[in-house]
Biotite code that builds the C-alpha atoms (Angstrom):
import biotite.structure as struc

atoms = struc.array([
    struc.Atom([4.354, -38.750, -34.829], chain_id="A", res_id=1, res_name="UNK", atom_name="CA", element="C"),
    struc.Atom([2.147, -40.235, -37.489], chain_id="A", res_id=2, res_name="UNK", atom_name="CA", element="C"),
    struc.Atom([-0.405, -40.861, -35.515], chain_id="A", res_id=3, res_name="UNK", atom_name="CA", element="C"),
    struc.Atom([-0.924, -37.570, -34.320], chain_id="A", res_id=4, res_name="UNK", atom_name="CA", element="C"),
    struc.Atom([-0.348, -36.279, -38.031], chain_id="A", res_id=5, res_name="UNK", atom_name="CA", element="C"),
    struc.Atom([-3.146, -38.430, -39.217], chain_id="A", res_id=6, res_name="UNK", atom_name="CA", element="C"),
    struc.Atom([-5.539, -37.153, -36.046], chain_id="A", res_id=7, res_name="UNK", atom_name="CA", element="C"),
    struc.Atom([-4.997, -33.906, -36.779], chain_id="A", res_id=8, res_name="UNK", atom_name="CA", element="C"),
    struc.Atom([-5.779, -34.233, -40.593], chain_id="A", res_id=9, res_name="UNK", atom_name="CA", element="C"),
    struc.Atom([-9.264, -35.621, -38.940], chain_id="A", res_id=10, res_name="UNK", atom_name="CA", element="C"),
    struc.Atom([-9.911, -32.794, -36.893], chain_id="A", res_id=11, res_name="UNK", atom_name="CA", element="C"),
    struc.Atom([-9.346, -30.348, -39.226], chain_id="A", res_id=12, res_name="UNK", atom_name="CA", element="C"),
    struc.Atom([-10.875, -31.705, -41.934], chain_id="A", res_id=13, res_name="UNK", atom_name="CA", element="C"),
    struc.Atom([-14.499, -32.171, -39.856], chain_id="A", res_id=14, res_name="UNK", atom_name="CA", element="C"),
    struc.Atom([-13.967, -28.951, -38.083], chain_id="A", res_id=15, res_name="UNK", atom_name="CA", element="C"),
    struc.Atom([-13.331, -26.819, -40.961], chain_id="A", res_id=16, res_name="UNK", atom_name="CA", element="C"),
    struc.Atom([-16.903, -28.378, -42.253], chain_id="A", res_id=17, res_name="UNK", atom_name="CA", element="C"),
    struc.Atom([-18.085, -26.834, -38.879], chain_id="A", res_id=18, res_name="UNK", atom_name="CA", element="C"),
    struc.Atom([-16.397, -23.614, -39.156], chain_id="A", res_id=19, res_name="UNK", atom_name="CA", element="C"),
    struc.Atom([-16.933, -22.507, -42.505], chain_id="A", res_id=20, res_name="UNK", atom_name="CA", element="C"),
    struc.Atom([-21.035, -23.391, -42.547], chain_id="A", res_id=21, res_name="UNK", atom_name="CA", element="C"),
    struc.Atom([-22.758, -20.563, -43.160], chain_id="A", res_id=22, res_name="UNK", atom_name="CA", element="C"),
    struc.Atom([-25.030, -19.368, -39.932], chain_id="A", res_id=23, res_name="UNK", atom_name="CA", element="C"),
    struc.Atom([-25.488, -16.650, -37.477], chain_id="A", res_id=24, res_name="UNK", atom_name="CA", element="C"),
    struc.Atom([-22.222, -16.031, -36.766], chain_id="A", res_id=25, res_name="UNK", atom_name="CA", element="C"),
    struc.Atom([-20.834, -16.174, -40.148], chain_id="A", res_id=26, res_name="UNK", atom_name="CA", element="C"),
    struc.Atom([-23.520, -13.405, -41.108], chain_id="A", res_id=27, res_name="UNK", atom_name="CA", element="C"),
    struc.Atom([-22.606, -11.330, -38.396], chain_id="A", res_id=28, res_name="UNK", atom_name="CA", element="C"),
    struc.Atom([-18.909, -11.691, -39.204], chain_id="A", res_id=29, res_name="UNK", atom_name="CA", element="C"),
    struc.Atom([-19.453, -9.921, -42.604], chain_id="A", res_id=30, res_name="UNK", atom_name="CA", element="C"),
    struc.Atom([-22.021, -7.943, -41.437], chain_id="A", res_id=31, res_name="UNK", atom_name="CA", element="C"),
    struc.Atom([-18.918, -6.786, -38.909], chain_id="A", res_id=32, res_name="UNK", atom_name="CA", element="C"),
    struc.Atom([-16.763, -7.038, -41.208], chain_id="A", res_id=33, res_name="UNK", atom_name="CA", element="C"),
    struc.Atom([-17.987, -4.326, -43.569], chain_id="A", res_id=34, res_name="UNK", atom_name="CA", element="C"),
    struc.Atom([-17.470, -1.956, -40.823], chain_id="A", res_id=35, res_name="UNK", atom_name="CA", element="C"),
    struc.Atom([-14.650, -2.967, -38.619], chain_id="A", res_id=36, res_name="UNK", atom_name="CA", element="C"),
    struc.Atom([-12.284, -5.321, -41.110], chain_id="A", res_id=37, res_name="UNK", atom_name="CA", element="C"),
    struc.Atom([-9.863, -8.011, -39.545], chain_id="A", res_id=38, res_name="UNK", atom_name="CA", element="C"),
    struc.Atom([-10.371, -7.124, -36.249], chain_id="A", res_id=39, res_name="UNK", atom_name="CA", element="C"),
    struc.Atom([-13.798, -7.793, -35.818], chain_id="A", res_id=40, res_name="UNK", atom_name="CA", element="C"),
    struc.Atom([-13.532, -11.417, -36.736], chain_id="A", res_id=41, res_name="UNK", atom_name="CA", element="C"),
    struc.Atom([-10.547, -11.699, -34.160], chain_id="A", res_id=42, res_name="UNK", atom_name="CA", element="C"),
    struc.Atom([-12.802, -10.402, -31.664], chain_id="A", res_id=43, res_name="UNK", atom_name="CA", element="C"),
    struc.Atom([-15.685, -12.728, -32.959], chain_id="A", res_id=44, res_name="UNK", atom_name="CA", element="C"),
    struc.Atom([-13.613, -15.743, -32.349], chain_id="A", res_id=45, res_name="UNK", atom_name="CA", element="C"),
    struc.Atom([-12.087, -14.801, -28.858], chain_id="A", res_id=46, res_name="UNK", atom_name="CA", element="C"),
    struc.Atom([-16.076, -14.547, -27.966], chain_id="A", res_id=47, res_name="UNK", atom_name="CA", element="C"),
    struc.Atom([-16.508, -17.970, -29.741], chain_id="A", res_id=48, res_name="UNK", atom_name="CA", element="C"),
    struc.Atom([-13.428, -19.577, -27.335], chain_id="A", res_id=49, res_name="UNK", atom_name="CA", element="C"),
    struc.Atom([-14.815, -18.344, -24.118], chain_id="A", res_id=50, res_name="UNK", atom_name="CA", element="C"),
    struc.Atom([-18.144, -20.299, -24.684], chain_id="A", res_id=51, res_name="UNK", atom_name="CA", element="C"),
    struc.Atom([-16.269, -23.205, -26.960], chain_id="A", res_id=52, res_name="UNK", atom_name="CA", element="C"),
    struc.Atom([-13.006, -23.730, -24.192], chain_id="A", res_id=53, res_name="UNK", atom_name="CA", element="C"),
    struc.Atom([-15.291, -24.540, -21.242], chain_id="A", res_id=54, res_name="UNK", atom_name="CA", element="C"),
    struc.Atom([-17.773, -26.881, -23.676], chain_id="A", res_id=55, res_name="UNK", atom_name="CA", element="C"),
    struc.Atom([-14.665, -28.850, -24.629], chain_id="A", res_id=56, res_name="UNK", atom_name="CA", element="C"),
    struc.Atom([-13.282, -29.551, -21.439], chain_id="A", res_id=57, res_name="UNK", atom_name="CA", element="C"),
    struc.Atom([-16.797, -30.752, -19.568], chain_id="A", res_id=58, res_name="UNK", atom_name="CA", element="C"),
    struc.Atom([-16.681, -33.188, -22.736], chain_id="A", res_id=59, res_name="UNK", atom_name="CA", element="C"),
    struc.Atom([-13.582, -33.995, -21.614], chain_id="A", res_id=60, res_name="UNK", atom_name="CA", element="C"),
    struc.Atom([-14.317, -34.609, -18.073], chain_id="A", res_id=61, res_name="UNK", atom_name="CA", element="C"),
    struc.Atom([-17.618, -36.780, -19.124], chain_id="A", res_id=62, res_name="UNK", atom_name="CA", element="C"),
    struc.Atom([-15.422, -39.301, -21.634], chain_id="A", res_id=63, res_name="UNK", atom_name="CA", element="C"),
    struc.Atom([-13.130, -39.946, -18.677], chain_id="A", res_id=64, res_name="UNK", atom_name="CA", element="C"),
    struc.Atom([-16.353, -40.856, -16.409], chain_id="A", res_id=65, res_name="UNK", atom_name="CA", element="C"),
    struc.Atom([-17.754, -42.941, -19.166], chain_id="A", res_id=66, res_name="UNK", atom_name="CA", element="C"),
    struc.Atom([-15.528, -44.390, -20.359], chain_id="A", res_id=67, res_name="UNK", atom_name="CA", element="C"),
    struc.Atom([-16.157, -47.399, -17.791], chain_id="A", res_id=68, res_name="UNK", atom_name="CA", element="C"),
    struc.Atom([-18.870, -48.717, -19.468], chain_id="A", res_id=69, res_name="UNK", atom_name="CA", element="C"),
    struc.Atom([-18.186, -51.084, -22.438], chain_id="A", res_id=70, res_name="UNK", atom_name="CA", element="C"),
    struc.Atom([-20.651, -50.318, -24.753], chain_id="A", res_id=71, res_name="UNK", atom_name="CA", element="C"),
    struc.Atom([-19.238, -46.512, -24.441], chain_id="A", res_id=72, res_name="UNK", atom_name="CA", element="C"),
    struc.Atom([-17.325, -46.129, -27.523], chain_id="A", res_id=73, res_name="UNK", atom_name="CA", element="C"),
    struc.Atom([-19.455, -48.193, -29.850], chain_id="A", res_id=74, res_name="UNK", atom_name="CA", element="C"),
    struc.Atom([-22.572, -45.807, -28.661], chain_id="A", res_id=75, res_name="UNK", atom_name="CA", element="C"),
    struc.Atom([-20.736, -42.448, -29.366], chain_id="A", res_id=76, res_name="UNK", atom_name="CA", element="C"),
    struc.Atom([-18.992, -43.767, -32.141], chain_id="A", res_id=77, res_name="UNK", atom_name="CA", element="C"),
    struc.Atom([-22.730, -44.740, -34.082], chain_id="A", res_id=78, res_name="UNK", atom_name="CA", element="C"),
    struc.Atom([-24.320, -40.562, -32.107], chain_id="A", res_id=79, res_name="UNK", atom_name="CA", element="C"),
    struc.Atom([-21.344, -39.325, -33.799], chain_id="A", res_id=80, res_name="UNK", atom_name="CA", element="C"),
    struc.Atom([-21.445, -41.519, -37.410], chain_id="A", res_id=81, res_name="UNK", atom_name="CA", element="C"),
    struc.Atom([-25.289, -40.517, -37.588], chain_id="A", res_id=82, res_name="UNK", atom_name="CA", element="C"),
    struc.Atom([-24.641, -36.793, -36.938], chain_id="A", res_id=83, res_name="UNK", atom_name="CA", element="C"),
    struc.Atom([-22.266, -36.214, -39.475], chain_id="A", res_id=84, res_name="UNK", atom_name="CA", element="C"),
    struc.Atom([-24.761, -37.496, -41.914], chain_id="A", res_id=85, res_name="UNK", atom_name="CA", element="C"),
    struc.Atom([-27.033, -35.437, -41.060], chain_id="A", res_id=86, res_name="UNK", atom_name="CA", element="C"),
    struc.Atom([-24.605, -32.345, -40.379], chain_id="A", res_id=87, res_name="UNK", atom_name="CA", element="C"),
    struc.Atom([-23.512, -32.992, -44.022], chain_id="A", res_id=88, res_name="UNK", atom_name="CA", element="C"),
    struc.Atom([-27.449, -33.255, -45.547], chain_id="A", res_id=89, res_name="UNK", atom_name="CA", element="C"),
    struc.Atom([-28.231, -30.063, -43.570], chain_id="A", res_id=90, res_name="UNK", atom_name="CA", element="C"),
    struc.Atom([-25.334, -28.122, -44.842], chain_id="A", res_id=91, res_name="UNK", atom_name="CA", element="C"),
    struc.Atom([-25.824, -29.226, -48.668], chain_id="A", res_id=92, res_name="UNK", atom_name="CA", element="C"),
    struc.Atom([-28.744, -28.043, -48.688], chain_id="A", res_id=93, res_name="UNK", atom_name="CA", element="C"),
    struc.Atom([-28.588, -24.590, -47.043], chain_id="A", res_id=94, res_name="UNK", atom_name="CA", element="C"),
    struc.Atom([-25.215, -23.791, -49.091], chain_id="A", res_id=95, res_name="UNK", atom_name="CA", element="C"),
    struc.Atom([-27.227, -24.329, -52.078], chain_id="A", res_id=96, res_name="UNK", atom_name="CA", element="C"),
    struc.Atom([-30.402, -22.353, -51.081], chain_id="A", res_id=97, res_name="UNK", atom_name="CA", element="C"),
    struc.Atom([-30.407, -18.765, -52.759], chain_id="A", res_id=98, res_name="UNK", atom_name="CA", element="C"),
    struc.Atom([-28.221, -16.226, -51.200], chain_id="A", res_id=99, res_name="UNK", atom_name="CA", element="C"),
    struc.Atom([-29.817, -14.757, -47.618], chain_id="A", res_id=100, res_name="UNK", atom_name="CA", element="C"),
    struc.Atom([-29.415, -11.235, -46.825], chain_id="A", res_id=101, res_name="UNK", atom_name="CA", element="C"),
    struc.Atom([-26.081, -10.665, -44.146], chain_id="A", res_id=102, res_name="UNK", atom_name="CA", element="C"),
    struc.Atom([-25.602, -6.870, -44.757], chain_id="A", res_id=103, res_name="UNK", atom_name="CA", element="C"),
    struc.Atom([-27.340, -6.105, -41.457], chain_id="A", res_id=104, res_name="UNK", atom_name="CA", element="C"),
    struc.Atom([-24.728, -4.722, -38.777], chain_id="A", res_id=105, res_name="UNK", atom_name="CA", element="C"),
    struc.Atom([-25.247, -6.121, -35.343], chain_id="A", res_id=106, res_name="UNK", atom_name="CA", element="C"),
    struc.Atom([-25.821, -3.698, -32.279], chain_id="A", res_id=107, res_name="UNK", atom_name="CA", element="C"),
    struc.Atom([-23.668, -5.680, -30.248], chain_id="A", res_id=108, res_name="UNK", atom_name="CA", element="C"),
    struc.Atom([-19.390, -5.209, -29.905], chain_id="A", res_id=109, res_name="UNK", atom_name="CA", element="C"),
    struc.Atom([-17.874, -8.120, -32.241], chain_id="A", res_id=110, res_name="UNK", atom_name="CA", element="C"),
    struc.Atom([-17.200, -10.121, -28.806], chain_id="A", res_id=111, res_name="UNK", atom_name="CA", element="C"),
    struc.Atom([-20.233, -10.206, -26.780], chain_id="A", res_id=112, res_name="UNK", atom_name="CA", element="C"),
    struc.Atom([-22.248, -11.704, -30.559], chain_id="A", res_id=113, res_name="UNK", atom_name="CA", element="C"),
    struc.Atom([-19.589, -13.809, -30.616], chain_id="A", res_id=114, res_name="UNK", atom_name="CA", element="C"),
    struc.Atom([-20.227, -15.148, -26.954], chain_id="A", res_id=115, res_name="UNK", atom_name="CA", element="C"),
    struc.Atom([-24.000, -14.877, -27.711], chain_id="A", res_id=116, res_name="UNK", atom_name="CA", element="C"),
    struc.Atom([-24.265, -16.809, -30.972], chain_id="A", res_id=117, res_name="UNK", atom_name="CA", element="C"),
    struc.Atom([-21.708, -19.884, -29.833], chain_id="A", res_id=118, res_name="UNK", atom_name="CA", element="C"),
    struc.Atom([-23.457, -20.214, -26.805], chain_id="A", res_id=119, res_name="UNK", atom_name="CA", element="C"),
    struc.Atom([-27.291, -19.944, -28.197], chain_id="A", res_id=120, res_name="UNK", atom_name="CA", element="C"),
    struc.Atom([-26.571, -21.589, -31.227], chain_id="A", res_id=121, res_name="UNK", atom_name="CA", element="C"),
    struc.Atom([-28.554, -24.774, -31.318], chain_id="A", res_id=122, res_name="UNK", atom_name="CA", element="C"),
    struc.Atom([-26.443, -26.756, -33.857], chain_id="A", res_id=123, res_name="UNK", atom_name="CA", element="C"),
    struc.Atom([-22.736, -25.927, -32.151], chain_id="A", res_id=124, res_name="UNK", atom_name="CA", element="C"),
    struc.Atom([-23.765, -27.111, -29.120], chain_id="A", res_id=125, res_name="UNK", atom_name="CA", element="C"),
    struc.Atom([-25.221, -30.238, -31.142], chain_id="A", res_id=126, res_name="UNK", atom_name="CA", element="C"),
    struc.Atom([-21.935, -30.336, -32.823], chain_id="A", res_id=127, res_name="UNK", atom_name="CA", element="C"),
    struc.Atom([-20.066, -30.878, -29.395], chain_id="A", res_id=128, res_name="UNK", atom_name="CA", element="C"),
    struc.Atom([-22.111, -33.272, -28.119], chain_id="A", res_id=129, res_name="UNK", atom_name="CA", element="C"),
    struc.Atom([-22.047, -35.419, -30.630], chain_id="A", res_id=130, res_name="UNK", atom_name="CA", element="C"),
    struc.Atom([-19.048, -34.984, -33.254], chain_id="A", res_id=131, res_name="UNK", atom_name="CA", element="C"),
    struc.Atom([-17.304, -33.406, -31.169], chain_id="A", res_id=132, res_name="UNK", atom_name="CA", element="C"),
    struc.Atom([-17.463, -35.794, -27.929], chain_id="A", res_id=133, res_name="UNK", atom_name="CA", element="C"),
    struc.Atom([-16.128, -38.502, -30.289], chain_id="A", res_id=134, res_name="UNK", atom_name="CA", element="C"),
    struc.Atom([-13.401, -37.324, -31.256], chain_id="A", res_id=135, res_name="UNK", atom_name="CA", element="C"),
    struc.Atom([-12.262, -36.315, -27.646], chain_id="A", res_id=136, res_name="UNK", atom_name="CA", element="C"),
    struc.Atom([-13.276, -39.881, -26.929], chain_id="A", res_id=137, res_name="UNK", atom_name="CA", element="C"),
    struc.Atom([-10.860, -41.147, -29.639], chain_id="A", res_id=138, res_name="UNK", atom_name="CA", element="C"),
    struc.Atom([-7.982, -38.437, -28.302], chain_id="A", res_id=139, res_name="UNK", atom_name="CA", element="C"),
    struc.Atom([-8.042, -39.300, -24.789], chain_id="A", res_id=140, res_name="UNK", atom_name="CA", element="C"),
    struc.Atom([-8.019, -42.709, -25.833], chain_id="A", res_id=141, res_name="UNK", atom_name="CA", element="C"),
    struc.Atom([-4.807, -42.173, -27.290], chain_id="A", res_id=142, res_name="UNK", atom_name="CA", element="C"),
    struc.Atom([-3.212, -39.097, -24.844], chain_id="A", res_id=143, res_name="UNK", atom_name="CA", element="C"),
    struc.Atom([-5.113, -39.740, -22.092], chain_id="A", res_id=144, res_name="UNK", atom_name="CA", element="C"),
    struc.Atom([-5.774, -35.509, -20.755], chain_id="A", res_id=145, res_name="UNK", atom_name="CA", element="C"),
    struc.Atom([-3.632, -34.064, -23.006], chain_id="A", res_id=146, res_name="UNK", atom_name="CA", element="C"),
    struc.Atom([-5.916, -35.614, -25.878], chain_id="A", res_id=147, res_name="UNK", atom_name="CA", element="C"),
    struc.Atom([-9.326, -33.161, -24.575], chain_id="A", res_id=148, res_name="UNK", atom_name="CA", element="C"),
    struc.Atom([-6.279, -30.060, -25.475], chain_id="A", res_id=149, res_name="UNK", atom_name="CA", element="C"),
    struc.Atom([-4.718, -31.602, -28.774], chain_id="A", res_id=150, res_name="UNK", atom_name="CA", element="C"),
    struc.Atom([-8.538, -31.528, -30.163], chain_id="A", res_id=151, res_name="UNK", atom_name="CA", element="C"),
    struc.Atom([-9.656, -27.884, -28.937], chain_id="A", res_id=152, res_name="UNK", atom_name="CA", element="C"),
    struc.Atom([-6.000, -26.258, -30.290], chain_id="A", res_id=153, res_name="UNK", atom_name="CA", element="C"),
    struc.Atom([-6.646, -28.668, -33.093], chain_id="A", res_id=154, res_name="UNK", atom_name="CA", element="C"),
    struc.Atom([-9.648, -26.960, -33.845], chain_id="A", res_id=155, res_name="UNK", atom_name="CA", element="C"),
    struc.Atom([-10.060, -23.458, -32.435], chain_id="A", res_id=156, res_name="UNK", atom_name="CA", element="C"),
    struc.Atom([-6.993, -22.013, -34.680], chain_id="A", res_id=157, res_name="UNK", atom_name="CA", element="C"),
    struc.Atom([-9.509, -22.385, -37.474], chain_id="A", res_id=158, res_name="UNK", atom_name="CA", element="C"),
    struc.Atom([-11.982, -20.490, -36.021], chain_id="A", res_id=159, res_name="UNK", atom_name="CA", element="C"),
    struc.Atom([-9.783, -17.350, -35.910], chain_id="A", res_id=160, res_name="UNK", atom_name="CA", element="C"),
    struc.Atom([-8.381, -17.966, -39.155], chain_id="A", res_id=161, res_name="UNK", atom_name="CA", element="C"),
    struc.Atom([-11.792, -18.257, -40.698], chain_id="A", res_id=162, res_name="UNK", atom_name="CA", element="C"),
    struc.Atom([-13.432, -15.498, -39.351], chain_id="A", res_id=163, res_name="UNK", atom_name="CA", element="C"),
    struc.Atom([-10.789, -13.398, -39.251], chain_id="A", res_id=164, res_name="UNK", atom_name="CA", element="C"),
    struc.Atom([-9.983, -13.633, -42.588], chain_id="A", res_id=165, res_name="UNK", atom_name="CA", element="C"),
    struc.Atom([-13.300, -13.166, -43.360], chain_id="A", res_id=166, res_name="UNK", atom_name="CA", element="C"),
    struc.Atom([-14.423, -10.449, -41.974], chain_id="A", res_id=167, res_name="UNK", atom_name="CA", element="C"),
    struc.Atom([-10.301, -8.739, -43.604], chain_id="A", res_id=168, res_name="UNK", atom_name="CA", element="C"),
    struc.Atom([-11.600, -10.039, -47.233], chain_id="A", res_id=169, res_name="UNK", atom_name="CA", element="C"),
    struc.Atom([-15.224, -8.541, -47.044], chain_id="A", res_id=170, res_name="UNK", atom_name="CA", element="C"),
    struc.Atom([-13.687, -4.891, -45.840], chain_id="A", res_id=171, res_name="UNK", atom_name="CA", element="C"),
    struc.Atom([-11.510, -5.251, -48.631], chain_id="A", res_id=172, res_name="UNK", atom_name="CA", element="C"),
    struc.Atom([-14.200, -6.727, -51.280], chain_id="A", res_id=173, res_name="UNK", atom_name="CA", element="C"),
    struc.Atom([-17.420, -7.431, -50.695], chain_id="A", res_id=174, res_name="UNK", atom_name="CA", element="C"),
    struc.Atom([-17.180, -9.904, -53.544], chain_id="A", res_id=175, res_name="UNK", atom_name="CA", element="C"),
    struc.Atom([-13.816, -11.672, -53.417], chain_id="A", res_id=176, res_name="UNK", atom_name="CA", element="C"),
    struc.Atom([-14.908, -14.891, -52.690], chain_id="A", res_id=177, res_name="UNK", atom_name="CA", element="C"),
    struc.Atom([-17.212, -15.980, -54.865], chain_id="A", res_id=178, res_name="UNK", atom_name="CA", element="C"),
    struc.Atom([-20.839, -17.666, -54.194], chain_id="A", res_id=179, res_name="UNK", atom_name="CA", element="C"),
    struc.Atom([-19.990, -20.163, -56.220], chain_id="A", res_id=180, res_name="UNK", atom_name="CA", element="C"),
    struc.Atom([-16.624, -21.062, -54.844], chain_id="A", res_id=181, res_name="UNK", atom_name="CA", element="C"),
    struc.Atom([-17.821, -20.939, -51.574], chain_id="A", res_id=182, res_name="UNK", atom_name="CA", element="C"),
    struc.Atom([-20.599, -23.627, -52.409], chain_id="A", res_id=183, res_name="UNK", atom_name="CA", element="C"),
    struc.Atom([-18.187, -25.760, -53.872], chain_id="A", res_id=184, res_name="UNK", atom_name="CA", element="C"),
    struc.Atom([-15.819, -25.942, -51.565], chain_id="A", res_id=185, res_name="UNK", atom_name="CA", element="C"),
    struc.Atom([-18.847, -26.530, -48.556], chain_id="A", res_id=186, res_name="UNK", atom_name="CA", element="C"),
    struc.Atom([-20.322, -29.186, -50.859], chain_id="A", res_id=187, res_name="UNK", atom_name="CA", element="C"),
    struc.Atom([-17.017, -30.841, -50.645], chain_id="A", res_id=188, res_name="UNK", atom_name="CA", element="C"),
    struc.Atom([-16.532, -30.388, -47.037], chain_id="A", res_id=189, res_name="UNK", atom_name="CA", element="C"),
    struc.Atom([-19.707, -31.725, -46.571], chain_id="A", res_id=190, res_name="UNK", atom_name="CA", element="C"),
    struc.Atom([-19.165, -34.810, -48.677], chain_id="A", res_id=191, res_name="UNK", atom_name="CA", element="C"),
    struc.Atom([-15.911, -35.101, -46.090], chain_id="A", res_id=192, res_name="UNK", atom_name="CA", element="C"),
    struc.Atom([-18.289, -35.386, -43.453], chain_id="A", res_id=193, res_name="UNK", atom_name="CA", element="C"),
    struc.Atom([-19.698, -38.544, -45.250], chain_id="A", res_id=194, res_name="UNK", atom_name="CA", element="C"),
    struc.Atom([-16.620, -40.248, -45.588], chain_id="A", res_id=195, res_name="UNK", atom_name="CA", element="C"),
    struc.Atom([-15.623, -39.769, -41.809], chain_id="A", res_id=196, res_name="UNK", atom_name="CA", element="C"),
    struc.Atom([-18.930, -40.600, -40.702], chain_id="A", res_id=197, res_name="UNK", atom_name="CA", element="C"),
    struc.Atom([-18.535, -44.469, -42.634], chain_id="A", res_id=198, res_name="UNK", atom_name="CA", element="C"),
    struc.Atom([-15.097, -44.411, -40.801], chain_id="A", res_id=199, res_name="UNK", atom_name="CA", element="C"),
    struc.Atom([-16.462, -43.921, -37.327], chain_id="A", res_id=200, res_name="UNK", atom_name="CA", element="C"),
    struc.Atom([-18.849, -46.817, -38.570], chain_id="A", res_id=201, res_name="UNK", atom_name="CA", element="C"),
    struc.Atom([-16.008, -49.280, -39.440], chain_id="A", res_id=202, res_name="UNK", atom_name="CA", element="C"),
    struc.Atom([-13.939, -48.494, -36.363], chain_id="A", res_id=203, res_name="UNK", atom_name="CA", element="C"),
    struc.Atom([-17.069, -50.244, -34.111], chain_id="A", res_id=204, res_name="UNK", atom_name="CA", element="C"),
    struc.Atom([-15.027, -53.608, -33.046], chain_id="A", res_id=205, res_name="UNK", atom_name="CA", element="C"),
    struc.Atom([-18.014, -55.647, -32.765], chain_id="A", res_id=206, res_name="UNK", atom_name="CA", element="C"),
])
């Protein structure tokens, strides 16, 4: 039971890093938001699963084929270490850039952009491949299949938490949360991603 406790504190803490960055889809969640309220981040994030559910499971399928090779874990554990260095430089230093303009409203229904951005977005896909992969690797190491499910449910809650609550708080108030609070708390997150990155380090049994 502890174990799982202390997995899951992992996998939220470095996904919520994930989920709350600002990008396309955040942008397009406000800019949704503003029209539709709560609803269109729900529908944002069932978009987001279809492309993320599918992702997480191939992951899944390629840790059980590799993991085989010895040198597997120590290779994914130093991809993964690396990226969330640089996952944590990147974010720093958009969060603190000046505010970008998000008040455009997408053509698309909430859904489909959700679909579209997930599955065209560059630095998600990174994020799976690299983050991501390791901690299936570490799951499955632990739950064998059931470890490829603990991580997406793990994970994919947050997502429709996140934007949905979003996209409810901007139809109420444009201005409820606060730039400021908002770079704090991703500055933190980020700083997170440090930490577990040196962990994923020290867990290489050399």
């Amino acid at each position: 039971m502890t174990q799982i406790f202390e997995f899951a504190i992992i996998v939220i803490v470095i996904s919520a890093s994930g989920v709350m960055a600002p990008g396309p889809l955040f942008a397009a969640n406000v800019s949704y938001g503003l029209r539709e309220g709560s609803k269109s981040g729900v529908k944002m994030a069932i978009g987001h699963t279809i492309v993320e559910f599918p992702l997480v499971i191939l992951l899944g399928i390629g840790v059980f084929s590799l993991e085989s090779f010895p040198e597997f874990r120590t290779m994914i554990s130093i991809v993964g270490a690396i990226t969330l260095f640089i996952f944590a430089f990147i974010q720093i230093k958009n969060v603190l850039r000046k505010n970008q303009d998000i008040s455009s409203i997408p053509k698309h229904s909430p859904l489909i952009t959700g679909v579209a951005l997930s599955a065209l977005n560059p630095f998600f896909i990174i994020w799976w491949l690299t983050i991501g992969f390791k901690l299936i690797s570490d799951a499955m190491l632990i739950w064998a299949f059931s470890g490829i499910l603990i991580v997406f449910f793990l994970h994919i809650w947050m997502d429709f938490v996140w934007l949905g609550g979003i996209s409810f708080l901007v139809s109420k108030s444009s201005r409820i949360i606060s730039n400021r609070n908002y770079k704090v708390i991703m500055v933190g997150l980020s700083l997170s991603l440090v930490y577990f990155g040196i962990t994923f380090l020290a867990d290489i049994s050399i």
